[in-house]
MARBA-3410 file (N, C-alpha, C, O; in Angstrom, 1 decimal):
250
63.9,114.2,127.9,64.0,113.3,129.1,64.3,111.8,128.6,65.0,111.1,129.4 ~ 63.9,111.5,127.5,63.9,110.0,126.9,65.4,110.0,126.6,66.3,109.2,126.9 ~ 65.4,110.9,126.1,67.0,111.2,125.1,68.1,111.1,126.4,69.2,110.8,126.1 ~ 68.0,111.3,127.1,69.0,111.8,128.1,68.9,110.3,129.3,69.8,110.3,130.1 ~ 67.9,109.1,129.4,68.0,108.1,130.0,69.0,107.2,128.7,70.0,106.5,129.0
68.4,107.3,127.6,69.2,106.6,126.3,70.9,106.9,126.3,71.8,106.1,126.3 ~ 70.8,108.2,126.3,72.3,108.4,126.6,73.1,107.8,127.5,74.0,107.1,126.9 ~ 73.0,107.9,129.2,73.0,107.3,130.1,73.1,105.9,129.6,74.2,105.6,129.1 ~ 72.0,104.9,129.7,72.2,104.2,129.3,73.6,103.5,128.6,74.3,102.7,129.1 ~ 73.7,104.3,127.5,74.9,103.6,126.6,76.0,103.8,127.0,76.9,103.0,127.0
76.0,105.1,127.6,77.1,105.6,128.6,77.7,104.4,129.4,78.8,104.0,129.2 ~ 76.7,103.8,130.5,77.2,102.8,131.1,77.4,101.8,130.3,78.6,101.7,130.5 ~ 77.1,101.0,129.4,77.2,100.3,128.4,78.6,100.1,128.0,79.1,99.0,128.1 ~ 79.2,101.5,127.4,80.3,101.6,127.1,81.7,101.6,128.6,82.9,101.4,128.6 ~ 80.9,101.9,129.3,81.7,102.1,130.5,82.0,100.1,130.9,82.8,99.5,131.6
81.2,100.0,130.4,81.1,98.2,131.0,81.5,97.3,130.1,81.9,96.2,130.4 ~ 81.4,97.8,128.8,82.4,97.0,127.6,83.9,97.3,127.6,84.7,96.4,127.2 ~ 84.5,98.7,128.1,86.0,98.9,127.8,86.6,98.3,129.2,87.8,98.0,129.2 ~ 85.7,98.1,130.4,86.3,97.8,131.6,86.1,96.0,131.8,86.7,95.3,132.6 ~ 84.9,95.4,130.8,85.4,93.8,130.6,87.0,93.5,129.5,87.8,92.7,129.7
87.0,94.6,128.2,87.9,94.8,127.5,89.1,95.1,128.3,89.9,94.1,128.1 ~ 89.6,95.9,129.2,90.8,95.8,129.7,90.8,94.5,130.5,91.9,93.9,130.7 ~ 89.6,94.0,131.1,90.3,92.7,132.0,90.1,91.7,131.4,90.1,90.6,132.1 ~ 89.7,91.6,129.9,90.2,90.9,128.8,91.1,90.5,128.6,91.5,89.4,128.9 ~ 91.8,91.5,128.1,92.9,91.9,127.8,94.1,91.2,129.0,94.6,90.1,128.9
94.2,92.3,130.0,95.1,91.6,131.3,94.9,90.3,131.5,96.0,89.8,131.8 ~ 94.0,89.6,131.5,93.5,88.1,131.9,94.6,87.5,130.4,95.7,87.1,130.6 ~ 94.4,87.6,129.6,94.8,87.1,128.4,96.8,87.2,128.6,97.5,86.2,128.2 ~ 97.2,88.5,129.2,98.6,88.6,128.9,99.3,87.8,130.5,100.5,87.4,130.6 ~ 98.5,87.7,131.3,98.7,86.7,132.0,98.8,85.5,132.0,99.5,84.8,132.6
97.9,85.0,131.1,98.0,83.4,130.9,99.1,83.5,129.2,99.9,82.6,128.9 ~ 98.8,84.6,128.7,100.2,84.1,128.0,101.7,84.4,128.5,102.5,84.0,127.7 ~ 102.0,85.2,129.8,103.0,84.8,130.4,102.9,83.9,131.2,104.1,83.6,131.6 ~ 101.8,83.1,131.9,101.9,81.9,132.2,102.5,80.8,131.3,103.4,80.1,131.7 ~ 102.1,80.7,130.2,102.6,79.6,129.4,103.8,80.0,128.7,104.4,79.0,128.4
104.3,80.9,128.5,105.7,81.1,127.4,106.5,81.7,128.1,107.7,81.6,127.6 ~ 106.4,82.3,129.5,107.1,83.3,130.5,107.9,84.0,130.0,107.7,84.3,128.8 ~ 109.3,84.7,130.8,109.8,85.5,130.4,110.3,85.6,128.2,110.7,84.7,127.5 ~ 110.2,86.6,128.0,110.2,86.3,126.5,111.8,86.5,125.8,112.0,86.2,124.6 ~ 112.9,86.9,126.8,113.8,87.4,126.8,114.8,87.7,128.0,115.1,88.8,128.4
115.2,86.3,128.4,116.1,86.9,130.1,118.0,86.7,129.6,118.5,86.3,128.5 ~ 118.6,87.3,130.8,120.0,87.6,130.2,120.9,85.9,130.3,122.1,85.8,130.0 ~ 120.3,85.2,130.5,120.9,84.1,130.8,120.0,82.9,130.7,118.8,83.1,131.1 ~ 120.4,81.6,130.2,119.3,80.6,129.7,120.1,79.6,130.2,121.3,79.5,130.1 ~ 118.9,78.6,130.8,119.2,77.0,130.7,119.4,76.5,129.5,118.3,76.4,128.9
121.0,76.0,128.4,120.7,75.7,127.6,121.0,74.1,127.5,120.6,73.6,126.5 ~ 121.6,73.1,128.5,121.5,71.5,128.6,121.6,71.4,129.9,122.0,72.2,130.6 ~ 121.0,69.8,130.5,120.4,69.2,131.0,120.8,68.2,130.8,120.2,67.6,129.9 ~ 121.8,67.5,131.5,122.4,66.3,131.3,122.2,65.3,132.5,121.9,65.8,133.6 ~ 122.3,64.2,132.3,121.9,63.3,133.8,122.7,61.6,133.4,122.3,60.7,132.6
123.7,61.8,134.2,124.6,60.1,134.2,123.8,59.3,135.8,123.8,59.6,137.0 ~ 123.3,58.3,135.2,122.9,57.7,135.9,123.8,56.0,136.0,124.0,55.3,135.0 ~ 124.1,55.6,137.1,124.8,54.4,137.7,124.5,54.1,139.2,123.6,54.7,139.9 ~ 125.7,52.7,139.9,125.3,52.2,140.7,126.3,52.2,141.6,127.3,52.9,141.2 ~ 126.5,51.8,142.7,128.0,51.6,143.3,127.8,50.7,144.2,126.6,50.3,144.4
128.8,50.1,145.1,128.6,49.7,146.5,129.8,50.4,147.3,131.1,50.6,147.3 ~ 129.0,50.7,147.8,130.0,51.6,149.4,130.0,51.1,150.5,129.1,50.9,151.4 ~ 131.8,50.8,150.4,132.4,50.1,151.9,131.4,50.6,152.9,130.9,51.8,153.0 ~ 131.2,49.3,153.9,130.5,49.3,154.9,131.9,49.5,156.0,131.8,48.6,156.9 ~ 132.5,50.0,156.1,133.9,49.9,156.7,133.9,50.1,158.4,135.0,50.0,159.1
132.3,50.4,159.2,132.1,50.2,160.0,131.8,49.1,160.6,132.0,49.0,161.8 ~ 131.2,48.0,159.6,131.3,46.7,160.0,132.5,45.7,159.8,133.0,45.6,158.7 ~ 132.8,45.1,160.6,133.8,44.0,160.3,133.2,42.6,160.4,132.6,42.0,161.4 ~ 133.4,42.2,159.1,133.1,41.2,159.0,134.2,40.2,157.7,134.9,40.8,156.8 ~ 134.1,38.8,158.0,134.7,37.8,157.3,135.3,38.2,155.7,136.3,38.2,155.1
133.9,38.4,155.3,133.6,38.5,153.8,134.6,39.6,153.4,135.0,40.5,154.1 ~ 134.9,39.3,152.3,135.7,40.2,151.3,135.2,41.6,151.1,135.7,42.7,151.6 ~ 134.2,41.2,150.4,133.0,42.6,150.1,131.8,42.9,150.9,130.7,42.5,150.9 ~ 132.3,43.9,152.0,130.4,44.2,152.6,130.3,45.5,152.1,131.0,46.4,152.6 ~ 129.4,45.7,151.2,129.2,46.8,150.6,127.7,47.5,151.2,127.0,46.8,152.0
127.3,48.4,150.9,125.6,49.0,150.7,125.3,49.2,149.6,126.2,49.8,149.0 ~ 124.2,49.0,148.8,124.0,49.3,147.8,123.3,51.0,147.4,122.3,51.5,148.0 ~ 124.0,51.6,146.1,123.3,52.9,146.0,123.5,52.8,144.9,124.1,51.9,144.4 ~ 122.4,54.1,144.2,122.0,54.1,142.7,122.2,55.9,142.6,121.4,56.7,143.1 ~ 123.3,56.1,141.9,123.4,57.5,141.3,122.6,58.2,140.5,122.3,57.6,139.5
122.2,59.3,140.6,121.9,60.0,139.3,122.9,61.4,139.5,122.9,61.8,140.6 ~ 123.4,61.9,138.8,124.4,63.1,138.2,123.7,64.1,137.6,123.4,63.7,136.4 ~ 123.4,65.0,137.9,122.9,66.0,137.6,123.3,67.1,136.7,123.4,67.9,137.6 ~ 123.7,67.7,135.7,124.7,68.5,135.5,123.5,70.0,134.5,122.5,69.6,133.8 ~ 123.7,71.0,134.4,122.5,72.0,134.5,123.8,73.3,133.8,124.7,73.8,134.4
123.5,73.5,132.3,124.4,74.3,131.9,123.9,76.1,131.8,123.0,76.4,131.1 ~ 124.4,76.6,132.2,123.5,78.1,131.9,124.2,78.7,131.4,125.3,78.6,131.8 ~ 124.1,79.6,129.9,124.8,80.2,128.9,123.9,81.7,128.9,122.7,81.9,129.2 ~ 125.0,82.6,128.5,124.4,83.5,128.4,123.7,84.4,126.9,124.4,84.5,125.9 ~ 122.6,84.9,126.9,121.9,84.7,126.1,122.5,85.4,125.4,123.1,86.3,125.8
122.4,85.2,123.7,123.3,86.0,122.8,122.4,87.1,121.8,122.7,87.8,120.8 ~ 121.4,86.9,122.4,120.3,88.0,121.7,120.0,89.0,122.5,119.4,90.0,122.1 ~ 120.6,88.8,124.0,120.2,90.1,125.2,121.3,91.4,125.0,122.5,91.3,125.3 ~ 120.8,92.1,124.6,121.9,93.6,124.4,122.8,93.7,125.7,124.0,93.8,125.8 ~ 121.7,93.7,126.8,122.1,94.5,128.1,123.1,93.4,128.4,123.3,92.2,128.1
124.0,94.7,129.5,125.3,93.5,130.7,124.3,93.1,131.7,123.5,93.9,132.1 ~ 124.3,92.0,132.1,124.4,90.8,133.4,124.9,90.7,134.0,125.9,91.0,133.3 ~ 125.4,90.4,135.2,126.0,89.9,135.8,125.6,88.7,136.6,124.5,89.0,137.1 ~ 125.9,87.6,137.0,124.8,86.2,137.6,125.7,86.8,139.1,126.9,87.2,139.3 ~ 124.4,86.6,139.8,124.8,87.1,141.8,125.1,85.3,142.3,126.2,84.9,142.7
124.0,84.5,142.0,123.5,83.4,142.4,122.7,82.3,141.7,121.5,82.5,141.5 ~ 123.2,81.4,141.4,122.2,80.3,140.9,121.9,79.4,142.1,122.8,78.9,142.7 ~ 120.4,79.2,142.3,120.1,78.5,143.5,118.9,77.5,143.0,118.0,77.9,142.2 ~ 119.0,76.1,143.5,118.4,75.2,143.5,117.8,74.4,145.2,118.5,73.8,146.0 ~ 116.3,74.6,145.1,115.6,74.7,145.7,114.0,74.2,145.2,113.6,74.0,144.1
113.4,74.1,146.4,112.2,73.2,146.3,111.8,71.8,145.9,110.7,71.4,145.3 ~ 113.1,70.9,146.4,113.1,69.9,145.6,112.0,68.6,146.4,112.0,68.0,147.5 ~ 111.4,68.6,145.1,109.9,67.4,145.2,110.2,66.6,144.9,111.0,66.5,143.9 ~ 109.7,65.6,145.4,109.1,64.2,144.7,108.3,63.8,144.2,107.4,63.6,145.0 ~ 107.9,63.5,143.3,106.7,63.7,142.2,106.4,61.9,143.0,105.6,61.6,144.0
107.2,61.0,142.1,106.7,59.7,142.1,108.4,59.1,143.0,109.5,59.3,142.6 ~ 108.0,58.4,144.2,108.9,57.7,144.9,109.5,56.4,144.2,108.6,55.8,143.6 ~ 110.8,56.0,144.2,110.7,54.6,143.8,110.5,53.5,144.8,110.5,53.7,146.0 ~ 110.3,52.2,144.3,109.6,51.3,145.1,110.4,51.2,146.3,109.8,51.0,147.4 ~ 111.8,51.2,146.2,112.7,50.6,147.0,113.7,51.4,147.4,114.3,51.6,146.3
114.1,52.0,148.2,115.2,52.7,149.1,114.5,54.2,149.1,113.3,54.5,148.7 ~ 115.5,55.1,149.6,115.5,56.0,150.2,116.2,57.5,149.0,117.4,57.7,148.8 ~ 115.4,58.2,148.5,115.8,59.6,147.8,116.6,60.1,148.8,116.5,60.1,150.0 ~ 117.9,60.6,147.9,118.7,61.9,148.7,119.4,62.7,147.8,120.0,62.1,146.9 ~ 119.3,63.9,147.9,120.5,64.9,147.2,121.3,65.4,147.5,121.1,66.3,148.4
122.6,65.2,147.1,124.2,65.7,147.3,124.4,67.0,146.7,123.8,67.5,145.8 ~ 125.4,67.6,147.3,126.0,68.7,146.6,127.6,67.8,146.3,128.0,66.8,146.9 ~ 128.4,68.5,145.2,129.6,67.9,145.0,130.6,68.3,146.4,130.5,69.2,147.1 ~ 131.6,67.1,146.4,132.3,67.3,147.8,133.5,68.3,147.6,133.6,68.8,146.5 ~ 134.4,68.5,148.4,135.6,69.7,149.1,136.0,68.9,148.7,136.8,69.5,148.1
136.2,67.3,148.4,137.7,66.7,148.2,138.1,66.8,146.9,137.3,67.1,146.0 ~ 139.5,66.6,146.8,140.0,66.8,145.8,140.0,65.6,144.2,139.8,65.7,143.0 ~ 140.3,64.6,145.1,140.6,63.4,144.0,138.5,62.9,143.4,138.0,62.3,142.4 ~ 138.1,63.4,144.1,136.4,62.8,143.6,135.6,63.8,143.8,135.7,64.7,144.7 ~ 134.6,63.6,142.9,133.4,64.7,142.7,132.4,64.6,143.8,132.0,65.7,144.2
131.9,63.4,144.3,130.8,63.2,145.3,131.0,62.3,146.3,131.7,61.3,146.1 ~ 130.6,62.5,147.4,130.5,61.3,148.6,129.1,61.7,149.1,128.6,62.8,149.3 ~ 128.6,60.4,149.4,127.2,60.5,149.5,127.3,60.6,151.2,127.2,59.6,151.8 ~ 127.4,61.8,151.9,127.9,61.7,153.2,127.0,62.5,154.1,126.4,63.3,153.4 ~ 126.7,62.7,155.2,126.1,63.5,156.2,126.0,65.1,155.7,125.1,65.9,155.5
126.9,65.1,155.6,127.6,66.9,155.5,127.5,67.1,154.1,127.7,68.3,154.0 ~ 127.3,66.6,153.0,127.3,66.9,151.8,125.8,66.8,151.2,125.6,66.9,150.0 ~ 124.8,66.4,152.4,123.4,66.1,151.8,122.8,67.5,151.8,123.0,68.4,152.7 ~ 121.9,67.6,150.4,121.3,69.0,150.5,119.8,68.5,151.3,119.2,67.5,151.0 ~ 119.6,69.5,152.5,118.6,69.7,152.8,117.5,70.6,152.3,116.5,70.1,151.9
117.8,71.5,152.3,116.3,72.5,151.7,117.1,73.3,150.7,116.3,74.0,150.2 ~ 118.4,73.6,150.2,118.7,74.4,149.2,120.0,74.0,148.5,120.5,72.9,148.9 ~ 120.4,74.5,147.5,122.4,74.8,147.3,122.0,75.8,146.4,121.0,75.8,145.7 ~ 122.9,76.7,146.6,123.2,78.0,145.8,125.1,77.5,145.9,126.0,76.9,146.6 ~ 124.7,78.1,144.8,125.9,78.5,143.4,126.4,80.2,143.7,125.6,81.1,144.0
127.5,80.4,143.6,127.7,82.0,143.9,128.6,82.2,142.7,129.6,81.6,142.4 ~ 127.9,83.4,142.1,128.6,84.0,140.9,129.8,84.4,141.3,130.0,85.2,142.3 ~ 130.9,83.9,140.3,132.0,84.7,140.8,133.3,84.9,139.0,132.7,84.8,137.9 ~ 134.7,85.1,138.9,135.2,85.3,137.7,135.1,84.2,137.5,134.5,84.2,136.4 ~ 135.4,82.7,138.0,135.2,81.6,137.6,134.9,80.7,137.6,135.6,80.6,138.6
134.3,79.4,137.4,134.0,78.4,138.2,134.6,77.5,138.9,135.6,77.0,138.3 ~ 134.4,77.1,140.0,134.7,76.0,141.1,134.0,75.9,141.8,133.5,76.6,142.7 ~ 133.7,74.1,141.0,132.5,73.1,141.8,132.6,73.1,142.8,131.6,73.4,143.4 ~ 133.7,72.8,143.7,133.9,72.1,144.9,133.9,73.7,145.9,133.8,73.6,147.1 ~ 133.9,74.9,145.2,133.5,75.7,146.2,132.0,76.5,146.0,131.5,77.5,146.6
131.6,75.6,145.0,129.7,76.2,144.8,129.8,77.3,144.2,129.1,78.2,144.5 ~ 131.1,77.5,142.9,130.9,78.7,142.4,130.6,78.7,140.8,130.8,77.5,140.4 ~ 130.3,79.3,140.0,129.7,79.5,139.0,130.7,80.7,138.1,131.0,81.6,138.9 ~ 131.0,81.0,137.2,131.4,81.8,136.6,130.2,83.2,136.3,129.0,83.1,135.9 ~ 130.6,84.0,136.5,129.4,85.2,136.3,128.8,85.4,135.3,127.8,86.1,135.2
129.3,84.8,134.4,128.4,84.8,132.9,128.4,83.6,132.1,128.7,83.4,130.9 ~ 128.0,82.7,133.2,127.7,81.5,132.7,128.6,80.1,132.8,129.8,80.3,132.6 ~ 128.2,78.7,133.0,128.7,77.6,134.0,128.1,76.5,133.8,127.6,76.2,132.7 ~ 128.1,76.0,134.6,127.8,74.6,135.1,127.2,74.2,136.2,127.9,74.8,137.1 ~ 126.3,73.5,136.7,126.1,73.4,137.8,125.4,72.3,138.3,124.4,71.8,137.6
125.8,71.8,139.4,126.6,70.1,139.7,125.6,70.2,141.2,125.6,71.0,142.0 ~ 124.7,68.5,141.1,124.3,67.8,142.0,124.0,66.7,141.9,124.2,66.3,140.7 ~ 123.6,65.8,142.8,123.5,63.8,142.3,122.2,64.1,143.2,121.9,64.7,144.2 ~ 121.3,63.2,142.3,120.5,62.3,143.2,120.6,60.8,143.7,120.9,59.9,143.0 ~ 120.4,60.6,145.0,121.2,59.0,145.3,119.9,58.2,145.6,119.0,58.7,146.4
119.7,57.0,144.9,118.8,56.1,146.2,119.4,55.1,146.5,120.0,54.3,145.8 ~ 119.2,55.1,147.9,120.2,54.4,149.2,119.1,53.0,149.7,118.3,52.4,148.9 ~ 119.4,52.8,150.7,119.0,51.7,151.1,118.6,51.0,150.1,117.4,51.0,149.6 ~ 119.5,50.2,149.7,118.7,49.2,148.6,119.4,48.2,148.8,119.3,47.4,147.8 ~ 120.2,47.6,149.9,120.1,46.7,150.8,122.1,46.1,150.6,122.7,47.1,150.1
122.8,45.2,150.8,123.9,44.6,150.8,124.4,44.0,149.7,123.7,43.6,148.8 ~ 125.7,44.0,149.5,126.7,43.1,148.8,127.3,43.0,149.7,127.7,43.8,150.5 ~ 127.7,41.2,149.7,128.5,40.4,150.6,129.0,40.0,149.9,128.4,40.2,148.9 ~ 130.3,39.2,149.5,130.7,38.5,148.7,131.9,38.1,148.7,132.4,39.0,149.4 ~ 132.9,37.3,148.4,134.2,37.1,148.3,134.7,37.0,147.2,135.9,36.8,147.1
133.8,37.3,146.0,134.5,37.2,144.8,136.1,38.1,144.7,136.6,38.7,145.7 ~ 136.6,38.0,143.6,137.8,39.1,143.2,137.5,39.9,143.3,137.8,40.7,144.2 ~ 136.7,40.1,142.3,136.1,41.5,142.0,134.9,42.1,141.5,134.2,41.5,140.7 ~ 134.5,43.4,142.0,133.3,44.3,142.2,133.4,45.0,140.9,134.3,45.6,140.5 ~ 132.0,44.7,140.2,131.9,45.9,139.2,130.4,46.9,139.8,129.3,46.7,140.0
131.3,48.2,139.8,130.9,49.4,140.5,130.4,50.2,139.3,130.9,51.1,138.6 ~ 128.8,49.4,139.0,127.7,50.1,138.2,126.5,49.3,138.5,126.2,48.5,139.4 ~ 125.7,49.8,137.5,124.2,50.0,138.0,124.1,48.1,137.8,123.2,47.8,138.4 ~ 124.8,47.0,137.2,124.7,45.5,137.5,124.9,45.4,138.4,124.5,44.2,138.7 ~ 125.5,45.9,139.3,125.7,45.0,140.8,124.1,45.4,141.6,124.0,44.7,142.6
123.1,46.2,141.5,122.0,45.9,141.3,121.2,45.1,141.2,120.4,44.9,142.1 ~ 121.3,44.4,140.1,121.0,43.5,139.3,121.3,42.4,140.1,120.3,41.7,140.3 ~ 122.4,42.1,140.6,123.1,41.1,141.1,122.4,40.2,142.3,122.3,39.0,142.6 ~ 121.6,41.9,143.3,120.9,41.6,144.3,119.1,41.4,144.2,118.2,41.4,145.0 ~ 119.2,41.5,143.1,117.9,41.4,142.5,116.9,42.2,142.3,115.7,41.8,142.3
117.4,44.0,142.1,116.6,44.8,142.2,116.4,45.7,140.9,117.1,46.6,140.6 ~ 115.7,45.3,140.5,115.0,45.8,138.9,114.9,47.1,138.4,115.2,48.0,139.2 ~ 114.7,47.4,137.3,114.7,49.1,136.8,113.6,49.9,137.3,113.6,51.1,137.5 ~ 112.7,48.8,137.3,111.2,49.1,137.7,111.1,49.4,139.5,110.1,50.0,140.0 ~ 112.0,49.0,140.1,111.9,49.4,141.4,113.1,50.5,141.8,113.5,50.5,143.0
113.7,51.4,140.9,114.3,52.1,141.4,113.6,53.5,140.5,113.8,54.7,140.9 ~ 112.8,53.1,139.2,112.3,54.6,138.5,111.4,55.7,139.8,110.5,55.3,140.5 ~ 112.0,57.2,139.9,111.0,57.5,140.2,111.0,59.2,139.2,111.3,59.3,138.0 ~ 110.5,60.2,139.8,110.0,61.1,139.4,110.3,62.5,139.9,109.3,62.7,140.4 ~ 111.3,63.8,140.1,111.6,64.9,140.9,111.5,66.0,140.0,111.5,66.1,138.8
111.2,66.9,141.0,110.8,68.7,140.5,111.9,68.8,141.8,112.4,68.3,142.9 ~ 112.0,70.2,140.8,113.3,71.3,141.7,112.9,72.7,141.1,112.2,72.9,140.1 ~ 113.3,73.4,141.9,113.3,75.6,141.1,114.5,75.5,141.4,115.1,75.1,142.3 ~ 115.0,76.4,139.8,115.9,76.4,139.2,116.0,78.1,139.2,115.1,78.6,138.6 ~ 117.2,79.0,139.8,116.8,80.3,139.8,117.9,81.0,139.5,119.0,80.7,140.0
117.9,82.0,138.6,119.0,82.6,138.4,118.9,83.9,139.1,118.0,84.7,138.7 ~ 119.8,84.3,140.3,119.6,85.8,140.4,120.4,86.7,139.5,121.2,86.2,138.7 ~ 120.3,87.7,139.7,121.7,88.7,138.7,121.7,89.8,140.3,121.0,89.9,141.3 ~ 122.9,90.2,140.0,123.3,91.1,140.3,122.7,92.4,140.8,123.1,93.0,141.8 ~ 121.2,93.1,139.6,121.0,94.1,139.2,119.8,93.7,140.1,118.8,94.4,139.8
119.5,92.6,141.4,118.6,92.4,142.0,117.4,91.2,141.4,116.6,90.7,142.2 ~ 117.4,91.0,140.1,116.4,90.7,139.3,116.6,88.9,139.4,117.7,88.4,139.3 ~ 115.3,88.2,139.5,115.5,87.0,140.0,114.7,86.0,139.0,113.8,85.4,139.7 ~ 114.7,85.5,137.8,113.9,84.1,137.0,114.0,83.1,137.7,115.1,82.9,138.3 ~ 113.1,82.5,137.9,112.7,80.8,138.5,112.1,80.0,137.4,111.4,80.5,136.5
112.4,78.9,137.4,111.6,77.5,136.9,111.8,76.3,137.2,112.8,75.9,137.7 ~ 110.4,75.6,136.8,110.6,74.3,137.8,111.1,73.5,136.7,110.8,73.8,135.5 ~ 112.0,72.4,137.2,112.5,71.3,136.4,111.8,70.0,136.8,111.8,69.6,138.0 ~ 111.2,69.2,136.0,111.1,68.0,135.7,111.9,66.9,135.8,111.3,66.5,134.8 ~ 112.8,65.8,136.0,113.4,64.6,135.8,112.8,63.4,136.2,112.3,63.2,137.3
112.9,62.5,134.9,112.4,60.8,135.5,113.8,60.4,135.7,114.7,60.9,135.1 ~ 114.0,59.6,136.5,115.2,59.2,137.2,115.2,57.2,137.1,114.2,56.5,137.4 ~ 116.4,56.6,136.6,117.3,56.9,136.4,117.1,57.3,134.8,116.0,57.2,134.2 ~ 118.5,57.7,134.2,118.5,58.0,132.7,118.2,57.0,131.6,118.0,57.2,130.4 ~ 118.4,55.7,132.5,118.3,54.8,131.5,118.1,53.5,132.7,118.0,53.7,134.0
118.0,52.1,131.9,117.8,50.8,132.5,119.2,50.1,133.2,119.6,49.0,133.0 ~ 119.7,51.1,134.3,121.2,51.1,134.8,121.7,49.8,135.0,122.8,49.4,134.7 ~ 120.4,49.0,135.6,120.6,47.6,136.3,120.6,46.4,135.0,120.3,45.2,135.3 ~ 120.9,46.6,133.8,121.3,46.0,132.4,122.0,46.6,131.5,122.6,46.0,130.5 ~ 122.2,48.0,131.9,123.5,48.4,131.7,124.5,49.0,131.6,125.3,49.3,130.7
124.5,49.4,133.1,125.5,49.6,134.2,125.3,51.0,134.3,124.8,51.4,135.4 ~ 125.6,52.0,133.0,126.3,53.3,133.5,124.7,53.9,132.0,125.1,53.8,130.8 ~ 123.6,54.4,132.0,123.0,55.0,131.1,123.3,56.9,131.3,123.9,57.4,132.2 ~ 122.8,57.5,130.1,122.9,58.7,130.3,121.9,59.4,129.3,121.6,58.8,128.2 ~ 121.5,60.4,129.6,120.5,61.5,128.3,120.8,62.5,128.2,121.4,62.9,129.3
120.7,63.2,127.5,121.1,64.7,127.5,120.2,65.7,126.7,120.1,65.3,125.6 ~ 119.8,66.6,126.8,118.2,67.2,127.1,118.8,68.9,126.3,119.7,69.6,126.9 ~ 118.3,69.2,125.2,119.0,70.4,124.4,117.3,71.5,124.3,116.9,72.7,124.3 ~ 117.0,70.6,124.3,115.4,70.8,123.7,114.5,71.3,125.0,113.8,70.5,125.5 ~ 114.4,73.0,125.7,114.2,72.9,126.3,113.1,74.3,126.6,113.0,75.0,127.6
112.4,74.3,125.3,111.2,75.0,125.5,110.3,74.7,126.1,109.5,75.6,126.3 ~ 110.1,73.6,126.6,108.7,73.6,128.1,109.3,73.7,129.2,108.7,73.1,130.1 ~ 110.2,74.3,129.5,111.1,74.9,131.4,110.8,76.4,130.7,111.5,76.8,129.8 ~ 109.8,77.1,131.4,109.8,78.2,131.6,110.1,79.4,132.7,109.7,79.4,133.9 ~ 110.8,80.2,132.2,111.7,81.1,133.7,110.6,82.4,133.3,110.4,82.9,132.2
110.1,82.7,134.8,108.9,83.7,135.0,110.2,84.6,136.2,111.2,84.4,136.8 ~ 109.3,85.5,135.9,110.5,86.8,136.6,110.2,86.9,138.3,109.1,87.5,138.4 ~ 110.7,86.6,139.3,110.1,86.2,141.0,109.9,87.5,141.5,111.0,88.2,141.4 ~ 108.9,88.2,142.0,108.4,89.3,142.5,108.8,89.2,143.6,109.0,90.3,144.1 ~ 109.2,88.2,144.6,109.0,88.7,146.0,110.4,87.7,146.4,110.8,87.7,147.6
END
């Protein structure tokens, strides 16, 4: 009878060590696909480039005296390379690259965040306009080849184009000759590096074809550089083992 409670005993014992051991185990391979995520996807972020500058944009609704009535805006250029990975055996095909969820971490002091998609016209990449502002998304559509201006992407790999603008940052009046159309005319109206830095997260998502969907959030400090001393800065970002792409269940 002794023998047979002892048994039992260890019985459960063992039953209670292999079932904290599997959710050992599971707990552990979840937090290391939390931190390293997918270990192997058919397609990679491999640069991350960002031209940052300034402009002034005809106020052409107002008429007035002055030579120059401008608004003031501060570019950032976005540009997001996806290559396809050269260690993945299997065919891919990219359905959609979509950019989405875009946050603001840290606001800048002065104007107004907005994101562009690149415009339908021909002669220029961007107009910061009604109809060209992203509200909650842009998707990219896989196709044989790329064209920006119609949101397409090559199916195995591209480029992919958006600006961040901050707006309201108030007038240029002036009569001089001439306008220089960078991040000094800024400067000119007295508004500092320090009141335009701010801070944005976006998901970054590649679908394929085969149904299968990677996401990751992106990081940028905005602008790339100290625009308003010297005019046009830029960075470019190769190094990009902390953007992790986790595979989207739902």
């Amino acid at each position: 009878m002794y023998d047979e409670i002892i048994k039992k005993i260890i019985h459960i014992f063992v039953i209670i060590f292999i079932t904290v051991l599997i959710v050992t185990i599971i707990a552990l391979l979840i937090l290391k696909y939390n931190i390293e995520g997918e270990e192997s996807i058919p397609f990679e972020l491999t640069k991350i480039m960002v031209i940052s500058t300034g402009e002034g944009i005809d106020k052409s609704e107002e008429q007035t005296e002055n030579k120059w009535n401008l608004r003031l805006v501060q570019n950032n250029d976005i540009y997001l390379e996806i290559s396809k990975n050269k260690n993945y055996t299997e065919t891919e095909i990219i359905d959609e690259i979509i950019i989405d969820n875009l946050e603001i971490e840290e606001a800048p002091n002065k104007g107004t965040l907005k994101t562009y998609r690149p415009t339908e016209k021909e002669d220029i990449v961007y107009e910061n306009t009604e109809e060209n502002e992203i509200r909650e998304s842009l998707t990219y559509i896989g196709t044989e080849s790329s064209n920006t201006k119609k949101l397409q992407i090559a199916n195995q790999g591209g480029l992919i184009l958006f600006r961040y603008s901050i707006e309201d940052l108030g007038e240029y009046i002036s009569d001089v000759d001439e306008v220089k159309h960078d991040g000094t005319i800024l400067k000119e109206q007295d508004i500092k590096y320090e009141d335009i830095q701010c801070k944005v997260t976006f998901d970054l998502s590649i679908k394929l074809k085969s149904d299968i969907t990677y996401t990751a959030t992106i990081t940028l400090d905005l602008p790339a550089g100290n625009v308003t001393e010297e005019g046009t800065s830029y960075y470019q970002k190769t190094d990009l083992n902390d953007i992790i792409f986790k595979r989207k269940l739902w």
